[in-house]
C-alpha positions as CSV (number, residue, x, y, z in Angstrom):
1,X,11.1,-7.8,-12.8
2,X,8.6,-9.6,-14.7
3,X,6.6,-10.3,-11.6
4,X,6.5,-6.4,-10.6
5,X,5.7,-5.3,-14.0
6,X,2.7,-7.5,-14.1
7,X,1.3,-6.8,-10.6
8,X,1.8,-3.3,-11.8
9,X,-0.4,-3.6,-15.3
10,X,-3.0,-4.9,-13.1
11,X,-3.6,-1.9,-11.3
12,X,-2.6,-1.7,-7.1
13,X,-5.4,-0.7,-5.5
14,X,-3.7,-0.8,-1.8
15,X,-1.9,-2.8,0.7
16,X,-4.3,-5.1,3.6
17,X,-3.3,-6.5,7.0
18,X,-6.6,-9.0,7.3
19,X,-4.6,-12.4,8.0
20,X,-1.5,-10.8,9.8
21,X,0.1,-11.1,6.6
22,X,0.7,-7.8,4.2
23,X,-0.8,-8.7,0.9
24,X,-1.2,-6.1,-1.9
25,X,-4.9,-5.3,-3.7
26,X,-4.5,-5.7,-7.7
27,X,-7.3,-5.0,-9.8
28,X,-7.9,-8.6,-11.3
29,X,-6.5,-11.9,-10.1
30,X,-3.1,-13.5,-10.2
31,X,-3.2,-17.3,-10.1
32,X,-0.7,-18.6,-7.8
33,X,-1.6,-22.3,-7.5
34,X,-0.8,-22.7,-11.2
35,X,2.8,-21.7,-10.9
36,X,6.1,-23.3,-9.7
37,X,7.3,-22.6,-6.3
38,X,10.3,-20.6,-8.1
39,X,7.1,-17.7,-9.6
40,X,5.2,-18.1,-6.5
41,X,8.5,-16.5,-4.6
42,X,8.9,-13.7,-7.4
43,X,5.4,-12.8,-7.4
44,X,5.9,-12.7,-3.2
45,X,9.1,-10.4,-3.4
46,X,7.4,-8.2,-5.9
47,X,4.7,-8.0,-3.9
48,X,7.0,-7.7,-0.6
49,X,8.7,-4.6,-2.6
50,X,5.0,-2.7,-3.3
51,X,3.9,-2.9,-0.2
52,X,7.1,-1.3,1.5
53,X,7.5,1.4,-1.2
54,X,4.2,1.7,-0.3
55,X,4.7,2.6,3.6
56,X,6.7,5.6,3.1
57,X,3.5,7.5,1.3
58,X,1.8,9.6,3.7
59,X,-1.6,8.8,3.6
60,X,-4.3,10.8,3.8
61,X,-5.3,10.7,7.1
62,X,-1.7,12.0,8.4
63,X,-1.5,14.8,6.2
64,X,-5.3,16.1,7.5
65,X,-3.6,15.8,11.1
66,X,-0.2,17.8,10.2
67,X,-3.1,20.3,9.2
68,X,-5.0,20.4,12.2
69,X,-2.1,20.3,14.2
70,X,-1.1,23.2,12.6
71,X,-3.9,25.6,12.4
72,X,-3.7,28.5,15.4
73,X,-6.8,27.7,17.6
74,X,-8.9,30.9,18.3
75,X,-11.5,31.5,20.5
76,X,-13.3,34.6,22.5
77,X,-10.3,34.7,24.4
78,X,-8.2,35.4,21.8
79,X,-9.0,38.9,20.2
């Protein structure tokens, strides 16, 4: 819990998919190298936890879609 409150004081400024591996944006740095391997697997299932809680948000992009898809389409045709 400690893990997740602190990655969430920082600030989560998104999810990324760069190395094939999901890694959560923070605002600021978390220094991994410094702690045991015990942290380092907290911090990862916080992390892990984010990023899925994440994935159920719609983004913006879908909802401009639902939007367009819904919108009647009208043309000269149709008086």
């Amino acid at each position: 819990m400690s893990a997740y409150s602190d990655l969430m004081s920082k600030g989560v400024l998104g999810a990324s998919n760069t190395t094939g591996q999901w890694m959560i944006d923070v605002d600021g740095t978390v220094d991994l190298n410094s702690m045991d391997r015990k942290d380092r697997e907290m911090y990862g299932e916080a992390a892990y936890f984010i990023q899925q809680q994440m994935a159920k948000l719609p983004t913006k992009s879908s909802q401009e879609e639902k939007k367009k898809e819904e919108l009647p389409i009208f043309d000269n045709k149709t008086l």
